[in-house]
C-alpha positions in Angstrom: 34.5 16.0 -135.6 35.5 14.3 -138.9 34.0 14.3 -141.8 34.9 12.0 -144.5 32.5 12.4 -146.9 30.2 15.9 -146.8 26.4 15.5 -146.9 24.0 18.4 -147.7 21.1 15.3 -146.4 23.6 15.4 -143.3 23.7 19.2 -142.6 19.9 19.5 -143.4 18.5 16.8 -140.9 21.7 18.3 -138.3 19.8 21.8 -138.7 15.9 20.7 -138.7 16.8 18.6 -135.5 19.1 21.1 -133.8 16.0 23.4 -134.2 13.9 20.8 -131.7 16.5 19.8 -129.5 16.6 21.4 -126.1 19.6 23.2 -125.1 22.3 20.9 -123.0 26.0 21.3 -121.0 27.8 21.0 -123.3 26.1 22.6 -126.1 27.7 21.7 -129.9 29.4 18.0 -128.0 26.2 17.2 -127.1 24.1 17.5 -129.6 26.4 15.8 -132.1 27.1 12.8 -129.7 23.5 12.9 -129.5 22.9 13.3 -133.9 25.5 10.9 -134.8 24.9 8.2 -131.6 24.4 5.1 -134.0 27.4 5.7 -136.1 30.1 7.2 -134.0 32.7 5.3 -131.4 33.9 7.9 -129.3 37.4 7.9 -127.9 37.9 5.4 -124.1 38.4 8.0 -121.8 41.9 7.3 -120.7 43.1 8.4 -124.2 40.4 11.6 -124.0 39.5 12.6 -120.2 37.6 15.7 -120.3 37.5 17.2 -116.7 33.8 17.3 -116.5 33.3 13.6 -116.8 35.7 13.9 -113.7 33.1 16.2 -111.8 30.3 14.7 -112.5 31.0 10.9 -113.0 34.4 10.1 -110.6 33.0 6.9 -110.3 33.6 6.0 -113.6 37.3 7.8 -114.0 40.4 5.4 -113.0 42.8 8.4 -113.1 45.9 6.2 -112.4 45.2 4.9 -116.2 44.3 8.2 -118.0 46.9 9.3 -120.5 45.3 12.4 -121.9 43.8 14.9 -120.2 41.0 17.0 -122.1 40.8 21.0 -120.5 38.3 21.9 -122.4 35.5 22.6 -119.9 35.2 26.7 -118.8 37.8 27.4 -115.6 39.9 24.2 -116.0 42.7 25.6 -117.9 45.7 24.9 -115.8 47.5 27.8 -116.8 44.2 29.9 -115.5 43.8 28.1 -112.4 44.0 30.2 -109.1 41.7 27.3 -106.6 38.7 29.6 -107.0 37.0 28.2 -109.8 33.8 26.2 -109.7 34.5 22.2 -109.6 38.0 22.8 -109.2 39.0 22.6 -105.3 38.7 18.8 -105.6 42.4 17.1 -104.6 42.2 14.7 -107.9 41.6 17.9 -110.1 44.2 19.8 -107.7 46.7 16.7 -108.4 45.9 17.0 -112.8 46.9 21.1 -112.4 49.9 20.5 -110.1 50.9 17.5 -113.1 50.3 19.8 -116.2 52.6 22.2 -114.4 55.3 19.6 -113.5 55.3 18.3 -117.0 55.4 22.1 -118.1 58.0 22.5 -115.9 60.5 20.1 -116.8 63.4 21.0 -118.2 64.2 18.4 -120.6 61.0 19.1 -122.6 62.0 22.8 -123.3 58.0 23.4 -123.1 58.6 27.2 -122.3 60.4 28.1 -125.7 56.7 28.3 -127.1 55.9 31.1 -124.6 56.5 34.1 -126.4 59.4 36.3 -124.9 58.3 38.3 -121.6 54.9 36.4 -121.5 53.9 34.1 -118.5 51.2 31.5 -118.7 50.5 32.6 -115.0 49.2 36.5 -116.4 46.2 37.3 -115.4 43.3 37.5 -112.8 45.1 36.5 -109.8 47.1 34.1 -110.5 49.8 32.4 -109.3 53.2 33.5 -110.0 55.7 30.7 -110.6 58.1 31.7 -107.5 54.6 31.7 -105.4 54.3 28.1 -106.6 57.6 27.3 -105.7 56.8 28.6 -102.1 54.0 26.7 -101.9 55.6 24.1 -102.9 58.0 24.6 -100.1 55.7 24.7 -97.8 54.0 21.9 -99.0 50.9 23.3 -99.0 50.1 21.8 -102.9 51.7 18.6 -103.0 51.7 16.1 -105.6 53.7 12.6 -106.0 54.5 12.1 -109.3 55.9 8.5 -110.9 59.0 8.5 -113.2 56.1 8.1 -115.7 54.3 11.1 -116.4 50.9 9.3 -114.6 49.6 10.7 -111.1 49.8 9.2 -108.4 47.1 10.0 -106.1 
């Protein structure tokens, strides 16, 4: 959120109605989407895709123009993802993982020199291990076309 111009008028009426409004999804977005709906514009989604407007709303997602996905939702970090976690065995969310991985992946972009040394954004709770994604890969059990442009093609 932005603020140009702090407001003690602001944060008061933001605490009185926080104190009557019933708890939602997406707790904090929410509510201020809610608070500030007159005077906000919030970002078109194919410059701000956040995954659970994917889940719930597909309808209204035309993934071939997004240029920014948004993992901000619980269990859709890429680098987390092991095919286990809720809303995430879908093949459009499948083909946005394989994609942050590709662009990870590729060597011109020199993305892995801010890994620390020894570290693997694979690491923990089952996850999988870049040379098990290569066998996959392989195997062409997760497969993804990819355009020279960065966007998925699904």
């Amino acid at each position: 959120m932005f603020v140009f111009e702090p407001s003690v008028s602001t944060c008061e009426a933001l605490l009185s109605t926080l104190k009557v409004t019933p708890p939602t999804a997406f707790a904090e977005q929410d509510f201020l989407n809610m608070f500030f709906r007159d005077i906000y514009k919030p970002i078109p989604l194919v410059y701000n895709l956040v995954l659970a407007m994917l889940w719930r709303h597909p309808e209204n997602v035309q993934l071939d123009k997004v240029k920014v996905v948004h993992y901000c939702a619980a269990g859709s970090k890429p680098w987390r993802y092991t095919g286990k976690e809720e809303n995430m065995d879908r093949e459009d969310i499948k083909a946005l993982v394989e994609k942050w991985w590709d662009i990870y992946n590729d060597a011109t972009l020199r993305l892995q020199r801010w890994v620390p040394a020894g570290r693997n954004l694979r690491g923990g709770g089952g996850s999988l291990r870049l040379a098990e994604r290569r066998r996959c890969r392989r195997r062409k059990v997760f497969r993804v076309n990819v355009l020279r442009d960065r966007s998925v093609s699904l």
